[in-house]
Backbone as CSV, one residue per row, in Angstrom:
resi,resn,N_x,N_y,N_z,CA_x,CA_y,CA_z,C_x,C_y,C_z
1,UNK,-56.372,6.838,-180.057,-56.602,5.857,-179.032,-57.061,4.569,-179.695
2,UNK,-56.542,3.217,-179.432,-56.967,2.199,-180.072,-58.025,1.473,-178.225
3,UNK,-59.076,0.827,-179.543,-59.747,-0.088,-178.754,-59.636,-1.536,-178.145
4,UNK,-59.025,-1.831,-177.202,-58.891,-2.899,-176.940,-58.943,-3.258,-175.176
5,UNK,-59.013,-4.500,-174.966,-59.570,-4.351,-173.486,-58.674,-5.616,-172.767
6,UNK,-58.534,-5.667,-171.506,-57.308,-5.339,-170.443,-57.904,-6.854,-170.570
7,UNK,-56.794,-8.097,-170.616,-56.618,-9.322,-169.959,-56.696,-9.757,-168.759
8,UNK,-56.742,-10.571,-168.687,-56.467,-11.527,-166.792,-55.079,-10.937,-166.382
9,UNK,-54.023,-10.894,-167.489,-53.056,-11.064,-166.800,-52.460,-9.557,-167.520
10,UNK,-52.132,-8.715,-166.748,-51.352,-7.399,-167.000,-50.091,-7.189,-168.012
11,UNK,-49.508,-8.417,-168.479,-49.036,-8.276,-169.958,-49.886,-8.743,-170.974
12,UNK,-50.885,-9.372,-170.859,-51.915,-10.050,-171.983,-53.106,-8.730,-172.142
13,UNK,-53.224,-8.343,-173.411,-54.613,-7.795,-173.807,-55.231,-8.598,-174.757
14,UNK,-56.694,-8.533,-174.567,-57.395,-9.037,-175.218,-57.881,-8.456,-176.306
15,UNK,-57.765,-9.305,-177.960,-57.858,-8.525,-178.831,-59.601,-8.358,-179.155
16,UNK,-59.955,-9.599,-179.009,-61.157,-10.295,-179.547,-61.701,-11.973,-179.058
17,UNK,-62.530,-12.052,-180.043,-63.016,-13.562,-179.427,-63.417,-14.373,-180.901
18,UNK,-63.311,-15.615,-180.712,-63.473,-16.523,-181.941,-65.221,-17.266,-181.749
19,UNK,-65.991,-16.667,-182.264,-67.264,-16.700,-182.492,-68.349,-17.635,-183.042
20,UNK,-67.626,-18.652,-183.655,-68.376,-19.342,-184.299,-67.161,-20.219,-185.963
21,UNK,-67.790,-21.154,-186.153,-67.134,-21.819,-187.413,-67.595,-21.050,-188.636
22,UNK,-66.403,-21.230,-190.556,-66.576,-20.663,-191.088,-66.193,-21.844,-192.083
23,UNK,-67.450,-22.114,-193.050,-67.134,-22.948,-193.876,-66.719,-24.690,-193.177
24,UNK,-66.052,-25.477,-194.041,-65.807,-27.186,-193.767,-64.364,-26.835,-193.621
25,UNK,-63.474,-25.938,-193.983,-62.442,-26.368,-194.194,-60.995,-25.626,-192.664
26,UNK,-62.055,-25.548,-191.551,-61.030,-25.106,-190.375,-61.344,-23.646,-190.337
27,UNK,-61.707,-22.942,-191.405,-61.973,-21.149,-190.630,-62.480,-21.366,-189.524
28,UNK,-62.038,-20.038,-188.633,-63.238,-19.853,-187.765,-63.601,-18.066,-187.399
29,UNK,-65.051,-17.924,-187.324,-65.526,-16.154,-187.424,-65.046,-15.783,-186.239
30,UNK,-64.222,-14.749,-186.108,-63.677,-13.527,-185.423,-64.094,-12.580,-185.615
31,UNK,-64.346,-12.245,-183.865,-64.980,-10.848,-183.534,-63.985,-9.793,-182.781
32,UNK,-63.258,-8.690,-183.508,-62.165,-7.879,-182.850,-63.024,-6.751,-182.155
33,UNK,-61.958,-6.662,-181.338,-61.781,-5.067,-180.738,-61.394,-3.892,-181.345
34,UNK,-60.200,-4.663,-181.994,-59.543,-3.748,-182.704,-60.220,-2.440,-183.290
35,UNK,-59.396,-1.700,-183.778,-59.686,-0.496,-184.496,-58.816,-0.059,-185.778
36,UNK,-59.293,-0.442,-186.874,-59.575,-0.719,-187.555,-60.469,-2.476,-186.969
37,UNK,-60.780,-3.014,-187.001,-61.314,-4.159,-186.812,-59.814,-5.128,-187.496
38,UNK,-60.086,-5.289,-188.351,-58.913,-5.583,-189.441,-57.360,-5.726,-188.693
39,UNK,-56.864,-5.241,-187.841,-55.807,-5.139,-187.138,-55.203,-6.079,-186.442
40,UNK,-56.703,-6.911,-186.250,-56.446,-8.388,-185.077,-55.413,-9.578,-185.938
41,UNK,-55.870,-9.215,-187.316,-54.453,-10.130,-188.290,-53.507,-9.548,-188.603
42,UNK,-53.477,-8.540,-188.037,-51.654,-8.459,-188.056,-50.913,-8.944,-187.222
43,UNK,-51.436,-9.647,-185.997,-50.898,-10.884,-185.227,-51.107,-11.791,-185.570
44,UNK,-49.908,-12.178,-186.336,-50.106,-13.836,-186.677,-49.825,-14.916,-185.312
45,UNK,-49.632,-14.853,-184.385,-49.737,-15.644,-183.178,-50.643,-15.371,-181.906
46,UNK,-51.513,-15.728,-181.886,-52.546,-15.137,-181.015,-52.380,-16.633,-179.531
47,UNK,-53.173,-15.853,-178.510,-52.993,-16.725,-177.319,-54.469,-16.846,-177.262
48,UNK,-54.849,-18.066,-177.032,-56.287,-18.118,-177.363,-56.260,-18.252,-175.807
49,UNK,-57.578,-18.141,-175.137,-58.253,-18.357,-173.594,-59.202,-18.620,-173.628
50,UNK,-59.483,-20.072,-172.756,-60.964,-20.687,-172.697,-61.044,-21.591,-171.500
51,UNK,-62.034,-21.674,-170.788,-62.228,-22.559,-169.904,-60.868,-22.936,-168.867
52,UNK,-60.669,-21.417,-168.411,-59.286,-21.328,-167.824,-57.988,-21.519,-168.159
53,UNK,-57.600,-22.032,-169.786,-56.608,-22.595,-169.773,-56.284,-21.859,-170.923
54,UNK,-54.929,-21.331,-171.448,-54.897,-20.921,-172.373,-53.432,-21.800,-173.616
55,UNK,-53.731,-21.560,-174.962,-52.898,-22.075,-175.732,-52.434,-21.000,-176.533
56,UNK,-51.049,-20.992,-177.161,-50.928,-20.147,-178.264,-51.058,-20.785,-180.325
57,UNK,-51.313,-20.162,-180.855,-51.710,-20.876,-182.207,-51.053,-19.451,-183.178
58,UNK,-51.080,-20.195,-184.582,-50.520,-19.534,-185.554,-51.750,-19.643,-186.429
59,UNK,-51.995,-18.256,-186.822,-52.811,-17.304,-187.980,-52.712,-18.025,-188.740
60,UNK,-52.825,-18.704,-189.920,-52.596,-19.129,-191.201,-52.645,-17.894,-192.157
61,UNK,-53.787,-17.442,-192.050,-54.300,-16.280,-192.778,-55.475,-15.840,-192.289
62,UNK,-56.232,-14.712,-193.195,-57.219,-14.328,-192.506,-58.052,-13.180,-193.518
63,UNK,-59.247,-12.403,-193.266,-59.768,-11.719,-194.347,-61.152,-11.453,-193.896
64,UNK,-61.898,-10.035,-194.527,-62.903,-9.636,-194.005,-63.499,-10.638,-194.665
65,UNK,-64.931,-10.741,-194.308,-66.054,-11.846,-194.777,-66.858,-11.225,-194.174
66,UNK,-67.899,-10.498,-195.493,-69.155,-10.202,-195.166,-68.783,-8.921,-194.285
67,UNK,-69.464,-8.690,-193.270,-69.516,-7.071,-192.215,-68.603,-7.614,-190.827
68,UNK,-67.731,-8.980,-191.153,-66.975,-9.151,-189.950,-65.533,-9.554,-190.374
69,UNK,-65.107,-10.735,-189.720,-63.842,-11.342,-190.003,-63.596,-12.956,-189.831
70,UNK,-62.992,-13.835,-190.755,-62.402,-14.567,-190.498,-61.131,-15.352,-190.507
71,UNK,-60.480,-16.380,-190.125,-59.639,-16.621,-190.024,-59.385,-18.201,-190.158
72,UNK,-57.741,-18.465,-190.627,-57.758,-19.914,-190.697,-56.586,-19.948,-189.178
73,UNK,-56.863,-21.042,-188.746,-55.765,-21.530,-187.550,-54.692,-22.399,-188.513
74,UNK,-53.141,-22.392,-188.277,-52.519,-22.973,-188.781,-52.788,-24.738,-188.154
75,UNK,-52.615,-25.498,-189.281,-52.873,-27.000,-189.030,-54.592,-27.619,-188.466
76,UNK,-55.162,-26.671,-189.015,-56.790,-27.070,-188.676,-57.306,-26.957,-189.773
77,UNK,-57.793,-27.975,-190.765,-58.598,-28.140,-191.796,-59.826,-28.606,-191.778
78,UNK,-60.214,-28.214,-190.616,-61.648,-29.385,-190.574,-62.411,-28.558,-189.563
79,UNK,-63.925,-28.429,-189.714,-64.587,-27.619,-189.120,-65.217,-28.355,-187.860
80,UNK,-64.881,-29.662,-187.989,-64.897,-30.115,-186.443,-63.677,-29.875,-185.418
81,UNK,-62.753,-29.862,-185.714,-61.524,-29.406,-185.255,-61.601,-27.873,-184.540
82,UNK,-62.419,-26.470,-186.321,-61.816,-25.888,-185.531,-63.022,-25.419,-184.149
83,UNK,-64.412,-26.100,-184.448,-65.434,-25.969,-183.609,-65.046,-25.758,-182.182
84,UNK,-63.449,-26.615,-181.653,-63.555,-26.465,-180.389,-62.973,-25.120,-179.830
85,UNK,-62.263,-24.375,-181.016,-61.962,-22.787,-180.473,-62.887,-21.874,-180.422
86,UNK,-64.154,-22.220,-180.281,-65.415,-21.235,-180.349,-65.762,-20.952,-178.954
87,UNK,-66.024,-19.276,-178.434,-66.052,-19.095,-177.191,-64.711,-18.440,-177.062
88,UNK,-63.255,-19.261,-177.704,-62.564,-18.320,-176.388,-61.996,-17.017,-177.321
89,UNK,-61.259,-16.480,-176.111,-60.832,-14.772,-176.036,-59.509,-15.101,-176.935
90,UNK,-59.152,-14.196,-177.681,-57.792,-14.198,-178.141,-57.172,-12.561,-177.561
91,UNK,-56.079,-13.408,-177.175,-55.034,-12.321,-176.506,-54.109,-12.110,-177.349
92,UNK,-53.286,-11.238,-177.140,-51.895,-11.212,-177.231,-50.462,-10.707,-175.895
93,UNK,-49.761,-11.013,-176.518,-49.119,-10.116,-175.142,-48.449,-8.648,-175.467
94,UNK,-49.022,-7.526,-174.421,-49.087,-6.435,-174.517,-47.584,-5.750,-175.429
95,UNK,-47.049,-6.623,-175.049,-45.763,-5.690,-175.524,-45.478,-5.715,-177.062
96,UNK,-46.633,-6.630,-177.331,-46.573,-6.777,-179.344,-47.653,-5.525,-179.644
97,UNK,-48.100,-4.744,-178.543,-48.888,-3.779,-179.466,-47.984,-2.760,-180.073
98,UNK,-48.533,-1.883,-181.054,-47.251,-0.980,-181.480,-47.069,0.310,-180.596
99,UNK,-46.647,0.953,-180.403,-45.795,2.285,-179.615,-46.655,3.140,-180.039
100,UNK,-47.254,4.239,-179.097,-47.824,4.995,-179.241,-47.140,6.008,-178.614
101,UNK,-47.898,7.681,-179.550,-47.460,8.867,-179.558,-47.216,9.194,-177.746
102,UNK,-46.358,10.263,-177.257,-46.407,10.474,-175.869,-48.084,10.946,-175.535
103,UNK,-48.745,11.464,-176.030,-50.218,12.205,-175.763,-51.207,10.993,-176.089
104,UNK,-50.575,9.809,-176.441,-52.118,8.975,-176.761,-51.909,7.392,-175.259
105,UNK,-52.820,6.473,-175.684,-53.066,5.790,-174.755,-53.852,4.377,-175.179
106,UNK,-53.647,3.199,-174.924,-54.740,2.106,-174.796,-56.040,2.661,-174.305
107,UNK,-56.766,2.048,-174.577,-58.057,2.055,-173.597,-58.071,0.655,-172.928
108,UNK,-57.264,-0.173,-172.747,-57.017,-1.190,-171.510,-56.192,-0.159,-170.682
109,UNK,-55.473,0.647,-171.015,-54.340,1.289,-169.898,-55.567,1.966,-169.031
110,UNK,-56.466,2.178,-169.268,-57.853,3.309,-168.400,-58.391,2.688,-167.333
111,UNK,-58.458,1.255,-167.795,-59.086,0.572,-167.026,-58.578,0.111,-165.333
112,UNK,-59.469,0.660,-164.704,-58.882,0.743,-163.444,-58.919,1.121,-162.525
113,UNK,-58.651,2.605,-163.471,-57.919,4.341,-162.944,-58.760,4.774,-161.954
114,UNK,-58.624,5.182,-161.131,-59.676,6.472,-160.138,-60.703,7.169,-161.128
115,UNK,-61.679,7.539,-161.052,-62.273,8.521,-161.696,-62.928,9.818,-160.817
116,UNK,-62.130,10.909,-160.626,-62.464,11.727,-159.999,-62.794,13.196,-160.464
117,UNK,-63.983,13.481,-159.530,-64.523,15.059,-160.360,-64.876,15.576,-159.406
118,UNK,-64.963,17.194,-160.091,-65.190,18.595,-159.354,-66.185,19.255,-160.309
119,UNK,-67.088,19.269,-159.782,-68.371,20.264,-160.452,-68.528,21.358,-159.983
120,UNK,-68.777,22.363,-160.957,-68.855,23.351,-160.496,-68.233,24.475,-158.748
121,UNK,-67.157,24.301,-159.413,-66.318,24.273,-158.048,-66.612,23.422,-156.900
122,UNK,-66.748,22.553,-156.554,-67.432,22.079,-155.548,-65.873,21.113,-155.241
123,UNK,-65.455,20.215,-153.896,-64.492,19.559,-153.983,-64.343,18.580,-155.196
124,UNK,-63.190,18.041,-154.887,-63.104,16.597,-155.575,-63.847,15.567,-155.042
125,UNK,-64.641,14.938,-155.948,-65.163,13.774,-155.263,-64.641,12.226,-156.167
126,UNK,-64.918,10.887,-155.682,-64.433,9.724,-156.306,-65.512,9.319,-156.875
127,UNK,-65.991,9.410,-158.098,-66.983,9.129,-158.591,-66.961,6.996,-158.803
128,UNK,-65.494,6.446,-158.720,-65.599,5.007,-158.920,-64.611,5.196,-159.835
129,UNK,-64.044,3.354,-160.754,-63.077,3.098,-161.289,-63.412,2.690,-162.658
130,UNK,-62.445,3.138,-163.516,-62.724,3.209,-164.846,-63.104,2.129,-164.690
131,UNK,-64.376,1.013,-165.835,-64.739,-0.403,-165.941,-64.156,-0.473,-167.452
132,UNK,-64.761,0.232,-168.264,-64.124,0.277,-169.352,-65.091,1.020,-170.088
133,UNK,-64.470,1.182,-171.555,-65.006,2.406,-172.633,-65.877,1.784,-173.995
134,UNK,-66.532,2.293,-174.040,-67.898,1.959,-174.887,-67.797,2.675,-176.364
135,UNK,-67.762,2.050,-177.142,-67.705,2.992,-178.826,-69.205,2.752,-179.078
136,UNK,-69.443,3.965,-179.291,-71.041,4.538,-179.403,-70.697,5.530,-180.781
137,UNK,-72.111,5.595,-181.502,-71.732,6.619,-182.898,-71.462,7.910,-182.645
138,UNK,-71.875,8.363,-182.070,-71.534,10.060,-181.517,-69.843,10.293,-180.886
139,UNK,-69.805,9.600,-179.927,-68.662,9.574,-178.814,-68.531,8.611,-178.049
140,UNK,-66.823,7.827,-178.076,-67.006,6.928,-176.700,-67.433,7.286,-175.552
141,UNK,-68.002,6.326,-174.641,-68.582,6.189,-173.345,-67.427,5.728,-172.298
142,UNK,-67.146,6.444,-171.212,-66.352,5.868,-169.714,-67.577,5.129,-168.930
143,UNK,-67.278,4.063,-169.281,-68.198,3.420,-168.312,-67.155,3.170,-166.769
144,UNK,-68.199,3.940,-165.311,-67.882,3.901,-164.226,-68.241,3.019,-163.351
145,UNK,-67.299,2.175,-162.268,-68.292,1.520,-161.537,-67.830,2.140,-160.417
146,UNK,-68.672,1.648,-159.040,-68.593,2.347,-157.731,-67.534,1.068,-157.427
147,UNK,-66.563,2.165,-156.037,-65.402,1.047,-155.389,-65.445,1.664,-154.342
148,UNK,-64.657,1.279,-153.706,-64.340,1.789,-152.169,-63.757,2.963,-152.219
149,UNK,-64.834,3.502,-151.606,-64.291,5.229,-151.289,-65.096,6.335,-152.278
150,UNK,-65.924,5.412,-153.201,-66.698,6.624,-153.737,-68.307,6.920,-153.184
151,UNK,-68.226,7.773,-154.204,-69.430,8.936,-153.105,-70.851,7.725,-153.424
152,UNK,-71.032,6.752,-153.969,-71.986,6.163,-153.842,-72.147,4.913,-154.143
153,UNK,-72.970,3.735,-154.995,-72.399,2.188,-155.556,-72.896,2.770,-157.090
154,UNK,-73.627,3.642,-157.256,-74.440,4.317,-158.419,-73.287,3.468,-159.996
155,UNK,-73.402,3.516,-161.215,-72.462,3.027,-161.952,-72.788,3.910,-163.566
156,UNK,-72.143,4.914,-163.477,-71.860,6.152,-164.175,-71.427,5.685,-165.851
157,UNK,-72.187,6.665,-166.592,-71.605,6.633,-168.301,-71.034,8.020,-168.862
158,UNK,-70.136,8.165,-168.909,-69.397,9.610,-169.137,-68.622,9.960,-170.396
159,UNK,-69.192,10.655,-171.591,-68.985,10.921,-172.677,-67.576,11.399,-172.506
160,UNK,-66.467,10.385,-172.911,-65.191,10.504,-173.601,-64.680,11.799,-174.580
161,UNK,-65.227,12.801,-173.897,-64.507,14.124,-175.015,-63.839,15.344,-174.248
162,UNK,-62.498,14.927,-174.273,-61.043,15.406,-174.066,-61.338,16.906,-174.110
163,UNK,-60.607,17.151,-173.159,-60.791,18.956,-172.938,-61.934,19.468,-172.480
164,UNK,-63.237,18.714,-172.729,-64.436,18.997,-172.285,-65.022,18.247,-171.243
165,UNK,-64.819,17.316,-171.182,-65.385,16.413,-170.005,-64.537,15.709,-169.237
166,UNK,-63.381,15.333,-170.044,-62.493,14.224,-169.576,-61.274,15.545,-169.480
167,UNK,-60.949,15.916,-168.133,-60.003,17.071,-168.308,-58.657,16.620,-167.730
168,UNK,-57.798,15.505,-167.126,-56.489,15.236,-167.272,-57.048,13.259,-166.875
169,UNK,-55.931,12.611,-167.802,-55.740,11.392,-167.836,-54.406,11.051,-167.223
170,UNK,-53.943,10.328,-166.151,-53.075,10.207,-165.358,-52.446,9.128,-164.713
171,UNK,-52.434,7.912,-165.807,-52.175,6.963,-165.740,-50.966,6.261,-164.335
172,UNK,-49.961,7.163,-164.667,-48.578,7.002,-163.715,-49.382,7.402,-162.518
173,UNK,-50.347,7.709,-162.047,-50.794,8.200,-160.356,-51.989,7.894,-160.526
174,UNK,-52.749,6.996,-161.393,-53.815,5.985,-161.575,-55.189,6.717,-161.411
175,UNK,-54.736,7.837,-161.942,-56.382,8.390,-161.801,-57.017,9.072,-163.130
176,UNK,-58.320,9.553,-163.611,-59.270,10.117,-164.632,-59.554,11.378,-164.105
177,UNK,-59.650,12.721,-164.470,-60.595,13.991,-163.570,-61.001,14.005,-164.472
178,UNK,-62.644,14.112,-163.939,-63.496,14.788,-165.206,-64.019,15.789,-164.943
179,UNK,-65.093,16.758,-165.283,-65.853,17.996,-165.036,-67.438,17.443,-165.489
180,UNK,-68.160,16.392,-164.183,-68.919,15.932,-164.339,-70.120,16.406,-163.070
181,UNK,-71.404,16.146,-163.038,-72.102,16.415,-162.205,-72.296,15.417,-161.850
182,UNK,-72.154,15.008,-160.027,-71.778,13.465,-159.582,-73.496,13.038,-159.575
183,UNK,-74.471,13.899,-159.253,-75.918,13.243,-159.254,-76.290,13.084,-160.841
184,UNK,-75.555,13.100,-161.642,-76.015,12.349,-163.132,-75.754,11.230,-163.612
């Protein structure tokens, strides 16, 4: 499963965000989603988003620095220049991600979904809609929020481990079942 999280617009995912300036000469520090982290430069054309409006730009290059990442924008040599891309989101559009196995999945594709459970035999209930997934050291997190039609507004954290908690993912009929206890 790669990490990355769902855009404004349903072909755009968002890879990351451009964080701050790097050096005089136009870098600027990038913060990915990605997984590997490292992954966000293998798009050399990113769609940047800021203050509602978005542009597309060309990678120059790019490289870890230090415990993160940075990057040059093509035709920006100057760290006043690239100061004004600080803040926004870099996208791409979905269909440049690479193809995944039939059994695997985005974690933007989750986001959404129904999340519904049965404890201990008890019915199905709607516990709320995927918000999105949390990388924690142990195990990712399903973070839940309440929507219309679930059993409360409560806003649920549900350890991401397949076969055990998270028991069918069902994207094409937009729903999560888990084997959760709804008062936790």
């Amino acid at each position: 499963m790669s990490n990355t999280s769902a855009g404004a617009q349903s072909n755009q995912v968002v890879l990351g965000s451009i964080t701050g300036v790097y050096g005089v000469k136009g870098w600027v520090k990038v913060y990915s989603h990605t997984e590997p982290m490292t992954n966000i430069l293998n798009y050399k054309h990113w769609i940047l988003r800021q203050n509602g409006r978005q542009q597309t730009i060309e990678v120059s290059q790019g490289r870890r620095q230090g415990k993160g990442l940075v990057a040059q924008i093509a035709g920006c040599d100057d760290r006043d220049i690239a100061r004004q891309y600080t803040g926004a989101e870099i996208l791409i559009a979905e269909s440049e991600l690479p193809s995944l196995a039939d059994d695997e999945i985005y974690w933007h594709q989750l986001e959404g979904l129904e999340v519904r459970c049965s404890f201990e035999g008890a019915d199905e209930v709607l516990l709320g809609k995927a918000s999105h997934l949390m990388e924690t050291g142990a195990n990712d997190v399903l973070i839940i929020k309440a929507c219309k039609g679930s059993i409360d507004r409560r806003e649920r954290m549900v350890p991401w481990l397949l076969d055990r908690v998270v028991l069918e993912v069902n994207p094409a009929e937009g729903f999560i079942r888990v084997d959760w206890d709804p008062e936790f």
